[in-house]
C-alpha positions as CSV (number, residue, x, y, z in Angstrom):
1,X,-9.6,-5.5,-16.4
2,X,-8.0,-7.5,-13.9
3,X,-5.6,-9.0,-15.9
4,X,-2.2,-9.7,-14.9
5,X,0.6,-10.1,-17.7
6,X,2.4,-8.9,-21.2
7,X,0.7,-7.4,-23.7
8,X,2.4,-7.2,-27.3
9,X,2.1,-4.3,-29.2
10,X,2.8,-4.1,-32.8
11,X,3.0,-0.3,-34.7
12,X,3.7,0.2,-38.1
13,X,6.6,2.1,-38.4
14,X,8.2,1.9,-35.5
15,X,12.1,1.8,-34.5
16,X,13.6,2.9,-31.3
17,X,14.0,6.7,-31.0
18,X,12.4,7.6,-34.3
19,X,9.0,9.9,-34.8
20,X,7.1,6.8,-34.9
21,X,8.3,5.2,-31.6
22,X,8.6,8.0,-29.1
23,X,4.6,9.0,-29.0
24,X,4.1,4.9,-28.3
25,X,6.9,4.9,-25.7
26,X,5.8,7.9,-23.6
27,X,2.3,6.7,-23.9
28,X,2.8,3.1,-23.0
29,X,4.5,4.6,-19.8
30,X,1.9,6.4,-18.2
31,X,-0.5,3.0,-19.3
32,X,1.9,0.9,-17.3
33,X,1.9,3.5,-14.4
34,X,-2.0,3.2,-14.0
35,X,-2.2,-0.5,-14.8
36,X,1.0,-1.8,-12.9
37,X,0.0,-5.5,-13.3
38,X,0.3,-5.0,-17.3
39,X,3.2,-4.8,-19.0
40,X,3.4,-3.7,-22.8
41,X,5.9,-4.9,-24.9
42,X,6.5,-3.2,-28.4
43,X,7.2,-4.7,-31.6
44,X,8.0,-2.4,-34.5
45,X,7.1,-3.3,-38.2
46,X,7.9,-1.0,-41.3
47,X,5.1,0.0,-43.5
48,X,6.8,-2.7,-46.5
49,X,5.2,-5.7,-48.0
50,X,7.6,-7.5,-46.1
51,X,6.8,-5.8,-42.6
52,X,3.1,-6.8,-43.7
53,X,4.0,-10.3,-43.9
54,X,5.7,-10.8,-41.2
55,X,2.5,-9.5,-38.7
56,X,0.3,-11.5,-40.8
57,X,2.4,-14.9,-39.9
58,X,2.3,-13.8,-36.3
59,X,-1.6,-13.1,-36.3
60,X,-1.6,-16.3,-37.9
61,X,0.1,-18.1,-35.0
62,X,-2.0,-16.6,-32.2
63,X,1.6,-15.9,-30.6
64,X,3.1,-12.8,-30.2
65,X,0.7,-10.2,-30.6
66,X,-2.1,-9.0,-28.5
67,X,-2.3,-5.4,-30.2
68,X,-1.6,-3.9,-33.6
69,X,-1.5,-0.5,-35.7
70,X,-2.3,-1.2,-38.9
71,X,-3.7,0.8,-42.0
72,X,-7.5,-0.1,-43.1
73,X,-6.6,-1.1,-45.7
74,X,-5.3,-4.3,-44.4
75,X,-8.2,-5.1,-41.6
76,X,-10.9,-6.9,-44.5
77,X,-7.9,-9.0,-45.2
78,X,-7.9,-9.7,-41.0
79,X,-11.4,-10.0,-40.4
80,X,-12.2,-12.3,-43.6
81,X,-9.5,-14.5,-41.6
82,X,-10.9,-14.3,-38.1
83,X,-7.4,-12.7,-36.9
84,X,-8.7,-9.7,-35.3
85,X,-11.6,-9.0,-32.2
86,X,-14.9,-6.4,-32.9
87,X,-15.0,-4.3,-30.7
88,X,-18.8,-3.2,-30.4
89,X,-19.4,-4.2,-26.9
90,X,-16.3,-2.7,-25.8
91,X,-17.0,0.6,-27.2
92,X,-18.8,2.7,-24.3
93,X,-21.6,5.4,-25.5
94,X,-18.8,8.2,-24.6
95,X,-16.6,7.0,-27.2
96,X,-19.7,6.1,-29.5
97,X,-20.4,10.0,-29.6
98,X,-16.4,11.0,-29.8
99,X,-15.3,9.1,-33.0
100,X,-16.0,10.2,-35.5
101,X,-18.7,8.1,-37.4
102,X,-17.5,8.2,-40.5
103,X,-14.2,6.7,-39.9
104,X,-15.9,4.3,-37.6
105,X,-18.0,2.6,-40.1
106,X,-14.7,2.3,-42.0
107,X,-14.0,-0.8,-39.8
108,X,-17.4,-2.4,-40.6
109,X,-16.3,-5.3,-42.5
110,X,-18.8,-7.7,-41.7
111,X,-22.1,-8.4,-40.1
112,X,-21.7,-3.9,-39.7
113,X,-19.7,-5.0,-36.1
114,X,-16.8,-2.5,-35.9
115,X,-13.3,-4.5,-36.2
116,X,-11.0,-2.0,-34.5
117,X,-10.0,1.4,-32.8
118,X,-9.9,4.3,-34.8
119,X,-6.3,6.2,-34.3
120,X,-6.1,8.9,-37.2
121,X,-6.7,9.7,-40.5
122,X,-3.7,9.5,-42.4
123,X,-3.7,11.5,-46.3
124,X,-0.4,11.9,-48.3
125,X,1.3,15.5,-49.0
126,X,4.0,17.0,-50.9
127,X,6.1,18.0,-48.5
128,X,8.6,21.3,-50.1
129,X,11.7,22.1,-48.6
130,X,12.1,25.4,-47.9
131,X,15.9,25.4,-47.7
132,X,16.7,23.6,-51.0
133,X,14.1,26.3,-52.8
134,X,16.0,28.8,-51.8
135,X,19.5,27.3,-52.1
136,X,18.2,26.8,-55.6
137,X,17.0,30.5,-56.1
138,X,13.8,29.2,-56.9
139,X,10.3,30.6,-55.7
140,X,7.9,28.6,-53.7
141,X,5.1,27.4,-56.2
142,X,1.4,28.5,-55.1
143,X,-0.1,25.6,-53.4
144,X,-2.9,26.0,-56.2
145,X,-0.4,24.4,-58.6
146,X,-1.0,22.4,-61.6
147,X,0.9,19.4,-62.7
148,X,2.9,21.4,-65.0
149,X,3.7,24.0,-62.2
150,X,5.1,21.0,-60.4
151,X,7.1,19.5,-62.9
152,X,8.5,23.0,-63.3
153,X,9.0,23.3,-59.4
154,X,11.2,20.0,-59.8
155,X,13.3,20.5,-62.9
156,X,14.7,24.1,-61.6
157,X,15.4,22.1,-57.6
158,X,17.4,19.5,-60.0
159,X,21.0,21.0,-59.6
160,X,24.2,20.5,-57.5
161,X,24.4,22.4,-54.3
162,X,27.2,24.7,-53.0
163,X,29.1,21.4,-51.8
164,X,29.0,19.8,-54.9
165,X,26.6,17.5,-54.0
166,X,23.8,16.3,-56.4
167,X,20.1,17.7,-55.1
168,X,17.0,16.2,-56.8
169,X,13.7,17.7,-57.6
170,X,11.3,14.8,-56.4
171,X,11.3,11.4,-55.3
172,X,8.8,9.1,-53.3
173,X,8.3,5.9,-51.6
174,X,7.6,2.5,-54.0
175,X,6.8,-0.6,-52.1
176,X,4.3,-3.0,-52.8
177,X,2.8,-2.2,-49.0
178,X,2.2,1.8,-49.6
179,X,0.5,4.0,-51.9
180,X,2.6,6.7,-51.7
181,X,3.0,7.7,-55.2
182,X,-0.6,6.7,-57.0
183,X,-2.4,10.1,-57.0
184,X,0.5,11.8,-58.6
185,X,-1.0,9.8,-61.9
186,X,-4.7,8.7,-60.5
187,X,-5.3,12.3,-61.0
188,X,-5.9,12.4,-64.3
189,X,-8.9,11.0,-64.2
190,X,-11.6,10.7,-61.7
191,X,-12.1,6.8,-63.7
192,X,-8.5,6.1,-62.5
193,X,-9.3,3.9,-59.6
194,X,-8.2,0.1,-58.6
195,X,-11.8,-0.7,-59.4
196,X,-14.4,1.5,-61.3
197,X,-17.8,1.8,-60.2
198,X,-18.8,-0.8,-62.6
199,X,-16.4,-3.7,-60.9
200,X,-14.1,-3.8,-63.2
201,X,-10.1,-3.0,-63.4
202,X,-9.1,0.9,-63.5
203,X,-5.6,1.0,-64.1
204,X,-5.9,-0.6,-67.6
205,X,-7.8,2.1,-68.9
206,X,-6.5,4.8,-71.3
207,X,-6.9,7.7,-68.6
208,X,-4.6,5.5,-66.5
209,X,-2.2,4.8,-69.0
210,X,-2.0,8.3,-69.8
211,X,-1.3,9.0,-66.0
212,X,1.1,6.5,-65.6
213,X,3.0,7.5,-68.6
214,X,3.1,11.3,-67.6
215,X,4.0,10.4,-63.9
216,X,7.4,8.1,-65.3
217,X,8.2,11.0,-67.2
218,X,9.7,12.6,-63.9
219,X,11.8,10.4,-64.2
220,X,13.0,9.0,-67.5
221,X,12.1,12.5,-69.5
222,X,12.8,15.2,-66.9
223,X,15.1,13.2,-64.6
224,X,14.1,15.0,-61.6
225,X,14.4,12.0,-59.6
226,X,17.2,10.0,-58.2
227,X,18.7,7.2,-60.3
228,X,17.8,4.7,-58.0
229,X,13.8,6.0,-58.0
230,X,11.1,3.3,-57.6
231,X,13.8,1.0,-55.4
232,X,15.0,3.5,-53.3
233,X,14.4,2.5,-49.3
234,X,12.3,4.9,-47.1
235,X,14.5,5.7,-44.9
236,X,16.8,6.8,-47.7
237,X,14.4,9.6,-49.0
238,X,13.6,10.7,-46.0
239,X,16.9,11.2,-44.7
240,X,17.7,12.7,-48.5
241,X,14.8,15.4,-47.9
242,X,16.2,15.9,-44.2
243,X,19.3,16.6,-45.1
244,X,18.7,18.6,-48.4
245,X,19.2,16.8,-50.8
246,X,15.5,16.7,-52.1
247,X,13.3,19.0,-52.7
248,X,9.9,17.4,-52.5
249,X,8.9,14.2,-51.4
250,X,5.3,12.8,-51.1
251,X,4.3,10.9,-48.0
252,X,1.7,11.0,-45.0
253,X,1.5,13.2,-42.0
254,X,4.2,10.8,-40.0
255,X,7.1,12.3,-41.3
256,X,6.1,16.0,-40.1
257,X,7.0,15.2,-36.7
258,X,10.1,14.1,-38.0
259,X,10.9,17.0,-40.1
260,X,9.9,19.3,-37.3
261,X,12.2,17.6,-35.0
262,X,15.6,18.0,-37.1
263,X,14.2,21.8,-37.4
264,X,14.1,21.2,-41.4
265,X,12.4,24.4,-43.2
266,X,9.4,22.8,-44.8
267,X,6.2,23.3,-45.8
268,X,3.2,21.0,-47.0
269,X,1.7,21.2,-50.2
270,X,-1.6,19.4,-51.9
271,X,-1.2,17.1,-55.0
272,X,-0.8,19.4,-57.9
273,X,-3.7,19.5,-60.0
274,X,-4.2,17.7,-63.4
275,X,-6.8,18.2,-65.9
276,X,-8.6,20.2,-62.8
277,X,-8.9,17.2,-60.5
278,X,-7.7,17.6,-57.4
279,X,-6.6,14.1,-55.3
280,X,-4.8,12.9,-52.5
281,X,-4.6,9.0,-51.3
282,X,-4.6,8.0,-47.9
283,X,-6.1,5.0,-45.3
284,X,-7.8,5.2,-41.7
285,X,-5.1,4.5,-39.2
286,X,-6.1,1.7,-36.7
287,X,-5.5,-0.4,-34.0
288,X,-6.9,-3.6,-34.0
289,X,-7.1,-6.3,-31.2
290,X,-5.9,-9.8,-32.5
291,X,-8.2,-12.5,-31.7
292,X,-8.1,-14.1,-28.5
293,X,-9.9,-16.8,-26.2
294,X,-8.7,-15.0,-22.6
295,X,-11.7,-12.8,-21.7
296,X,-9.9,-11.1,-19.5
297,X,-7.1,-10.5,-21.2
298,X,-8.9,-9.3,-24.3
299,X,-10.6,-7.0,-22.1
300,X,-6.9,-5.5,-21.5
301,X,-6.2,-5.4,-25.1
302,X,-9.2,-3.2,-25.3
303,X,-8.6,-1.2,-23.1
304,X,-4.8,-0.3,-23.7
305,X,-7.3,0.2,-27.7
306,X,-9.0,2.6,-26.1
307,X,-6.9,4.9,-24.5
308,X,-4.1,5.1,-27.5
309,X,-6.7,6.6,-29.5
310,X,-8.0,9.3,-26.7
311,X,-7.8,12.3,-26.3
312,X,-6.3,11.0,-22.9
313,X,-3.4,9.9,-24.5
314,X,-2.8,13.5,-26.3
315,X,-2.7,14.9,-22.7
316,X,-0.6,12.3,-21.0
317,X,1.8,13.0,-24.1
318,X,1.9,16.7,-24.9
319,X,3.8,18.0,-27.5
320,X,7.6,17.8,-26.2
321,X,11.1,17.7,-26.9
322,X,11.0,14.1,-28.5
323,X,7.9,14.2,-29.4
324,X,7.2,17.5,-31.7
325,X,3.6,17.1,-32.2
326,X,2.8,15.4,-28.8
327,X,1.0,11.7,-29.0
328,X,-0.8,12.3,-32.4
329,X,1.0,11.7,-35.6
330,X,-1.9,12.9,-37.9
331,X,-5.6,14.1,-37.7
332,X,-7.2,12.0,-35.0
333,X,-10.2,10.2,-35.2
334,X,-11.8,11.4,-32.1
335,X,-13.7,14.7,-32.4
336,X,-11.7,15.5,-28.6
337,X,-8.5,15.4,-30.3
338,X,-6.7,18.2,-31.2
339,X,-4.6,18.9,-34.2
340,X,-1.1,20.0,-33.6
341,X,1.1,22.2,-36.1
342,X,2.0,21.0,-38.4
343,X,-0.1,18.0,-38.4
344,X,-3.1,20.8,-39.4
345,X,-2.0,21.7,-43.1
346,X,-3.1,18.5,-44.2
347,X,-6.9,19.2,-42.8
348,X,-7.5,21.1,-46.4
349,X,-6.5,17.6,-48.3
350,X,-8.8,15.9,-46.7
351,X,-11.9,16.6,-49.0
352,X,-9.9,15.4,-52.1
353,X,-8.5,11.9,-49.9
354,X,-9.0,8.9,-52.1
355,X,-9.4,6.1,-49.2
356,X,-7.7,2.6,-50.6
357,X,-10.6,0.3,-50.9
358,X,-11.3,-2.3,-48.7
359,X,-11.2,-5.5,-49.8
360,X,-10.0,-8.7,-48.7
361,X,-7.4,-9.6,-50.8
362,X,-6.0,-6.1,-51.0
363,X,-2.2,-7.5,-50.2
364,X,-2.1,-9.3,-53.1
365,X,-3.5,-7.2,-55.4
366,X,-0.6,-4.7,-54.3
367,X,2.2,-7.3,-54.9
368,X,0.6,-7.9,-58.0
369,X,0.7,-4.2,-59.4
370,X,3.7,-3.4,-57.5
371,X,6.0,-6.1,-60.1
372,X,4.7,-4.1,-63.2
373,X,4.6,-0.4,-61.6
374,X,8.4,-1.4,-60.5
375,X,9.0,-2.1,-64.7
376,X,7.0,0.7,-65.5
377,X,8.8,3.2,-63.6
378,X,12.0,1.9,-64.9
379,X,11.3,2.0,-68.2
380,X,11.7,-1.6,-68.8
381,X,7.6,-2.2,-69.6
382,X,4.7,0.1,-71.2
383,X,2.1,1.0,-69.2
384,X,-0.7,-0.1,-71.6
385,X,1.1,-3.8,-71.8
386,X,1.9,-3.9,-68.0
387,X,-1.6,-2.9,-66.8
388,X,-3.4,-5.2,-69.9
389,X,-1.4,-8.4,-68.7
390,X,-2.6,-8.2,-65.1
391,X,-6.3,-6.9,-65.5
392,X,-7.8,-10.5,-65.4
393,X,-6.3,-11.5,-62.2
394,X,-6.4,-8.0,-60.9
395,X,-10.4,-7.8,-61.6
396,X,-10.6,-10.8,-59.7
397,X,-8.6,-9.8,-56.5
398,X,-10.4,-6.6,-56.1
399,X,-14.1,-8.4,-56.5
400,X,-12.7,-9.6,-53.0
């Protein structure tokens, strides 16, 4: 590209040393090998409203950050605010007949110009710990299950271990920047959606109520989740299903590597069923190239894009000791990429993958939900009256 300086890369989940970071790392070495005149500096961000926020004011600054993984369902928010590049005349007919098209035309926003690179598809899974099944004596469900087989599955992995220490059933990430936990209760209806067909507000409907009330039930009926459920950080569950003190967790393919790592005994599982309706959630994961007036470094931004969503990179970063599943952290987006164990049990989700919507206003809409689905899971509000007070405003958002 010819151009000589920094580059600043931010990546959603990323701390030094983790599953996140070490792909990036080894990859941004070999980059800096062939293109000595660049460096690449790193910036993690965790996948939090908060984290959100924070790469949203530096966007908005035009300081600090040249690069950015992001999920799609935060680029309409970018493009409507002319924070990120397209990336149409960058993309060469090679990579036009690798990606795959689908997920491309995810990042059409506006005027159909593609707004970013396409890393990986990224669904959510109920990951089952082997080891605390069998501590527990319990049998492995079949991953045909119902909700009811789950619920089951949970109650009987509820129980204090040979230490003495308190093992739980289930628990999940809440945070007004994920979806982690939403098709555990949009299931029960194929109408359970942000916004219906129609344009109108989904989660005020009785189907959803009825979701929402059976999913809080894991909680405050069957208390199969930790006290602290619905506030608990993501490290914290992560590190409880690690160590085995959960039994199931529900997340996206990231943590696999992780898992895989520390040797934990686990296996993935689809949402259980409800009512026959099978459903997982998930987002396209991307990296977008913040808006710039340097040509030439734009050019490098596009560039360094490019080649952290290759096949390339999956070579330069093969699967390793500190990196489990090489480079690749889920199903790529490139038809040249291949899928790694375990990163492939996902691949029969995939059909079922409910895609948060993109919309411009998405973010707020989150924070919005996020207050009541907090009271909600605590008991402290009804589903029917948390849902019915923000409907209005909530219509409006999505409309976005």
């Amino acid at each position: 590209s010819g151009y000589k300086g920094t580059l600043n890369l931010w990546v959603l989940g990323y701390t030094a040393g983790n599953a996140f970071a070490n792909p990036f790392d080894n990859a941004i070495v070999q980059f800096q090998a062939d293109n000595p005149d660049i460096k690449v500096e790193i910036i993690g961000y965790p996948p939090t409203d908060e984290g959100f926020t924070k790469l949203t004011t530096a966007l908005q600054s035009g300081q600090g950050v040249d690069l950015l993984r992001l999920p799609s369902d935060r680029l309409p928010g970018y493009v409507k605010d002319d924070l990120v590049e397209a990336i149409d005349t960058y993309l060469t007919d090679a990579d036009k007949a690798d990606i795959l098209p689908n997920v491309l035309d995810v990042t059409r926003i506006k005027d159909k110009k593609a707004s970013a690179w396409p890393l990986w598809v990224v669904p959510m899974g109920i990951y089952v710990n082997k080891t605390v099944f069998a501590e527990a004596k319990v049998e492995l469900p079949p991953k045909n299950w119902t909700w009811d087989q789950f619920v089951d599955a949970a109650k009987k992995t509820t129980f204090k271990n040979a230490k003495g220490e308190q093992v739980y059933g289930w628990s999940g990430f809440v945070d007004a920047g994920v979806v982690n936990t939403w098709a555990l209760w949009m299931n029960e209806d194929p109408s359970v959606r942000p916004l219906t067909a129609d344009g109108k507000f989904g989660f005020d409907n009785p189907k959803a109520i009825a979701g929402l009330e059976r999913f809080i039930s894991l909680a405050l009926t069957h208390k199969v989740t930790p006290p602290d459920f619905g506030s608990q950080k993501d490290a914290d569950i992560k590190g409880a299903f690690q160590n085995g003190q959960l039994a199931m967790t529900v997340d996206a393919t990231g943590p696999a590597a992780q898992f895989k790592g520390a040797k934990v005994d686990f296996e993935i599982y689809p949402h259980p069923t409800m009512n026959g309706n099978k459903l997982t959630v998930g987002a396209v994961g991307l990296i977008a190239v913040a808006k710039t007036k340097d040509e030439t470094k734009r050019k490098a931004a596009m560039d360094l894009g490019r080649y952290l969503t290759s096949s390339e990179v999956q070579e330069d970063v093969p699967a390793g000791s500190n990196v489990p599943t090489g480079f690749y952290l889920a199903p790529g987006a490139r038809k040249s990429v291949k899928i790694n164990d375990p990163l492939d049990k996902f691949l029969p989700v995939l059909p079922d993958m409910w895609s948060t919507p993109l919309v411009a206003d998405w973010a707020k809409f989150t924070r919005l939900f996020h207050v009541e689905y907090q009271g909600i899971i605590s008991g402290k509000v009804k589903a029917e009256e948390a849902m019915k007070r923000i409907s209005a405003e909530a219509t409006s958002l999505l409309k976005s």
